[in-house]
N, C-alpha and C positions, 0 to 999 in steps of 0.2 A: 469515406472512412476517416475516421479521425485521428492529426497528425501529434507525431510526440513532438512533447513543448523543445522548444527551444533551450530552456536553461534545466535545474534539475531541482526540483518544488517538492520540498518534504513537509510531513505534518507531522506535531507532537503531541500525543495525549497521554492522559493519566494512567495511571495502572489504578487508579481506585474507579473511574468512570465505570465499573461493574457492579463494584464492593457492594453498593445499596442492594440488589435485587438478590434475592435470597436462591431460588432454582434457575438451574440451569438453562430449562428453555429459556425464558428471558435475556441469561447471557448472551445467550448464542446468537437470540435473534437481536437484540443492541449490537454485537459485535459484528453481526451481518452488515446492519445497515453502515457502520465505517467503511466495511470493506467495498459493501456498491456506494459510497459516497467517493469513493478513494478511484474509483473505476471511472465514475460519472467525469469528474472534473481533473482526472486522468494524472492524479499524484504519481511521484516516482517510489515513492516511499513512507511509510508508515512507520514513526517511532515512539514506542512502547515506553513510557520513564517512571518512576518513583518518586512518589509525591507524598508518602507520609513517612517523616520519620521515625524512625524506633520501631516501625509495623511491617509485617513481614506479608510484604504484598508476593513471593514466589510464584504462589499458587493460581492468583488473578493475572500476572506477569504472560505466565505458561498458557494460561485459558486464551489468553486474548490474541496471542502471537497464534496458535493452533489456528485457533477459529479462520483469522485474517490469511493464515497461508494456506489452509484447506480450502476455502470461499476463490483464491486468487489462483489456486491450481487449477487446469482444462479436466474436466469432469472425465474425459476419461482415463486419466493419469492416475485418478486419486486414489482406485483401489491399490494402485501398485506403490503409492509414495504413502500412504497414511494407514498404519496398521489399524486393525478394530481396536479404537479406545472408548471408555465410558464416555469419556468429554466430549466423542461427538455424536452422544446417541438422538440429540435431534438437532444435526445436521439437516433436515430434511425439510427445515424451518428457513434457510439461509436463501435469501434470493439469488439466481441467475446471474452472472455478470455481462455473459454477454459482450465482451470486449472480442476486437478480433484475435486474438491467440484462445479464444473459447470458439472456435470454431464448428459448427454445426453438421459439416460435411463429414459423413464416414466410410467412404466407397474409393477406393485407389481412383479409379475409372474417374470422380470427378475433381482429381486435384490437377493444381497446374503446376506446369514447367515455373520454379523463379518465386514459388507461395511457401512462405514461411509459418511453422510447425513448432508447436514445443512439444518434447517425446522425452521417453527412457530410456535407459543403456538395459537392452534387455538379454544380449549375448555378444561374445566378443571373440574371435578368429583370426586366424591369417591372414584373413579378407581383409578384415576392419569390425566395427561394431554395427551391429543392429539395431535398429530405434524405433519403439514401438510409439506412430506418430497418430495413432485413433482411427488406421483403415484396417483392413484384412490381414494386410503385411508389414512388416516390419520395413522400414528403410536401411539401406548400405551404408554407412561411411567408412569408403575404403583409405585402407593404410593407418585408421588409429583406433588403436586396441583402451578403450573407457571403460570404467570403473564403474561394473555391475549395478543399474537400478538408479544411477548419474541422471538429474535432469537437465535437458539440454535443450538449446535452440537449434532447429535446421532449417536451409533451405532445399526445399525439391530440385534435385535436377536433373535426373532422367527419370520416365515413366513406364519409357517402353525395355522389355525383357526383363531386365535389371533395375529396377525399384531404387533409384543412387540418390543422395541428399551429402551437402556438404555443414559441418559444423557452423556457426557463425555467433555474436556476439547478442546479448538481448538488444542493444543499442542498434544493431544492424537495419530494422524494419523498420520503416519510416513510420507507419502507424506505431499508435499506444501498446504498447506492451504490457501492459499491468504492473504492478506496484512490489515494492522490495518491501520485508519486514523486518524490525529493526528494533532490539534491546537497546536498553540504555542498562549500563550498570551505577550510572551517577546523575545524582539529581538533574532539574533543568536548567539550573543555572552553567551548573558545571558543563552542560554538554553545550550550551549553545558559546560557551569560550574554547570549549575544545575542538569544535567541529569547524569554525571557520567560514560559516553563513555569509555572506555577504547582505543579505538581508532578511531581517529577521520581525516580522511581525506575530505580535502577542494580543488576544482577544480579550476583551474584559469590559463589562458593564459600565466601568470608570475611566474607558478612554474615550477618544475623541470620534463625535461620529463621522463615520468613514465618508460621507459625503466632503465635509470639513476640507480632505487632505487627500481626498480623490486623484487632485492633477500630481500633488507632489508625489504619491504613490506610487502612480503611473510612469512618472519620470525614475524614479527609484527602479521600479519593476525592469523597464525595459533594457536598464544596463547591469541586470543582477543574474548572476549566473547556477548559483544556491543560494535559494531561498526555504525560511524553515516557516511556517505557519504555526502557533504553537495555541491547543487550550486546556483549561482548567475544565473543575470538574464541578459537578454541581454545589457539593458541599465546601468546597472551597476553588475560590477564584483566581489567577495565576498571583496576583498581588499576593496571598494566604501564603500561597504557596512557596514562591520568591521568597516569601520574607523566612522561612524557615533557613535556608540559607543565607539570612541578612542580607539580604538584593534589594533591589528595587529596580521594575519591569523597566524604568528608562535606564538603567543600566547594562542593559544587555540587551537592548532593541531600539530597531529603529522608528518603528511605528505601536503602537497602542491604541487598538481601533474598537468601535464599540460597534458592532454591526448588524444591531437589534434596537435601534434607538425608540426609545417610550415602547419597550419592550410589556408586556402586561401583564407578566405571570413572574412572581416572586423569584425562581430561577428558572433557566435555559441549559437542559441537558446537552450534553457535550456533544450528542449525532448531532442534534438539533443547530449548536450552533456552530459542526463542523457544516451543513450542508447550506447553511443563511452566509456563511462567509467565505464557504468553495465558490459559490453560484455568484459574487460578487466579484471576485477575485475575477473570476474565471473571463470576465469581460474585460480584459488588463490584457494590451498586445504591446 
């Protein structure tokens, strides 16, 4: 099973990496592959920014965050967490994640003592709340009265008579957990001074190739605790972008990697060069 990283590895993309493609399925299915990219190479976090100014990206904002937390919810949560919207009338386009908290088992009979469950606060008692965790029956956690329709983590832990599971932290499961989704209300520049990264690598055709600075990377990586991976979008590159807030990418980063080098094709869409530099990364212990 695959274990959660050790530090806490967020990624930054555009709210315009949609804007081009005019229907919806399209969005949905671009906005898929982030989210099984974000699975794959087991991000903590996924964050959402504003890249043009004066343009009122709301609408592409809201699309894309939907998509990534509907895709990231256990399938069978999702009637109960996501009302009928148009936005996800094809949902049915979005690939599988497949991560262990998408668990396949649906029979009380095969779960274990000590196996961790993400569920819904589906009723609340004297007892405690009940957690509908994708078998037959709802789980117990007694003694805490949750807030109707709450999504929660639990761990199982009685099976027999009494169906019992205790609250616990997403952090709790040693396996991946899947991914947090995440607004920005202020540009990139702004967030990556606000947030407090300790390192911060920025993607772009005009940085160095990554083989270059491999070893310093690596040395960088291992003693960095948040890490942000950030890209640009096809119609503009983080440099375009930055510079809207008079930056410059060596101003707010500590790497500048180019990780498509003698790339062939005029530009590299943003899945495209999220999954060429997750799968890079991802070889960094």
């Amino acid at each position: 099973m695959p274990i959660q990283r050790t530090q806490k590895v967020s990624i930054a993309i555009p709210a315009s990496f949609i804007s081009d493609i005019p229907h919806l399925r399209e969005k949905t299915f671009r906005t898929g592959l982030v989210g099984r990219a974000a699975a794959i190479f087991r991000i903590d976090e996924v964050i959402v920014y504003p890249d043009m100014p004066n343009v009122d990206q709301t609408r592409d904002v809201e699309l894309i965050v939907l998509i990534l937390s509907y895709i990231e919810t256990p399938q069978y949560l999702r009637k109960k967490l996501f009302r009928i919207r148009s936005e996800l009338r094809y949902a049915g386009v979005l690939p599988p994640l497949r991560t262990p908290h998408h668990p396949v088992i649906n029979r009380l009979k095969k779960l274990d003592i000590g196996e961790y469950r993400e569920g819904i606060v589906v009723s609340s008692s004297i007892k405690g709340s009940f957690v509908d965790v994708g078998v037959e029956q709802p789980a117990l956690i007694q003694g805490k009265q949750l807030p109707l329709n709450t999504r929660v983590t639990v761990e199982i832990t009685r099976l027999q008579k009494q169906f019992l599971a205790i609250l616990v932290s997403r952090e709790k499961p040693k396996t991946y957990w899947g991914y947090k989704v995440a607004t920005s209300n202020v540009p990139l520049g702004q967030l990556v001074k606000r947030k407090g990264f300790d390192l911060v690598i920025m993607t772009s055709r005009m940085g160095k190739a990554i083989i270059e600075v491999m070893e310093k990377l690596r040395e960088k990586w291992k003693v960095s605790d948040n890490v942000l991976v950030a890209f640009g979008a096809p119609a503009q590159g983080l440099y375009e972008i930055l510079a809207h807030e008079r930056l410059k990418l060596e101003e707010i980063s500590h790497f500048i990697l180019n990780t498509i080098p003698c790339q062939g094709t005029k530009t590299v869409r943003t899945e495209e060069a999220i999954y060429t530099t997750l799968a890079i990364l991802n070889t960094l212990r």
